[in-house]
C-alpha positions as CSV (number, residue, x, y, z in Angstrom):
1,X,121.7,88.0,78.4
2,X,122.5,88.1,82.0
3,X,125.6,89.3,83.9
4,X,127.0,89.1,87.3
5,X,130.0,90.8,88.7
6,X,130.8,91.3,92.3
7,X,132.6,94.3,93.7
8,X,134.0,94.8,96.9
9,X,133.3,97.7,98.7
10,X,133.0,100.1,102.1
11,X,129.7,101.1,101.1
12,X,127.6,98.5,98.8
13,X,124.8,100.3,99.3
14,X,126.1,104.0,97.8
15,X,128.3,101.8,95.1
16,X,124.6,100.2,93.5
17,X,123.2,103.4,94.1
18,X,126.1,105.2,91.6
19,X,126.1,102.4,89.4
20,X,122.1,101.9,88.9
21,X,122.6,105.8,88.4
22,X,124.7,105.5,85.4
23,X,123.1,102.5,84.2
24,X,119.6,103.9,84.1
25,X,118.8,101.1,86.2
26,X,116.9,100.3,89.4
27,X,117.8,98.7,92.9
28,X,116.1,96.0,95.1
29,X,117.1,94.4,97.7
30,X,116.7,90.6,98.6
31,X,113.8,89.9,101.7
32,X,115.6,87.1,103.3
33,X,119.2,88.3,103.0
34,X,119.3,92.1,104.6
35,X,123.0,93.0,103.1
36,X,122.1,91.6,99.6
37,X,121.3,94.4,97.4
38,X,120.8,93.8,93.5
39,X,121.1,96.0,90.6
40,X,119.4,95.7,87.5
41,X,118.6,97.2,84.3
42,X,116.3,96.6,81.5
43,X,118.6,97.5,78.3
């Protein structure tokens, strides 16, 4: 199942950081869009 949720924030960067942290997950970012980051985990 997939899920998507937005959250605003100062610092999107540190925010998927903490939360690929506590989600035992991982972090990419997208090639052709530099501010797009994406968080993911395999559970």
């Amino acid at each position: 199942m997939i899920h998507h949720i937005s959250i605003a924030a100062n610092n999107p960067l540190h925010v998927a950081q903490v939360l690929a942290e506590i989600l035992k997950g991982k972090l990419c970012r997208f090639q052709n869009i530099p501010a797009a980051i994406l968080r993911y985990s395999l559970t």
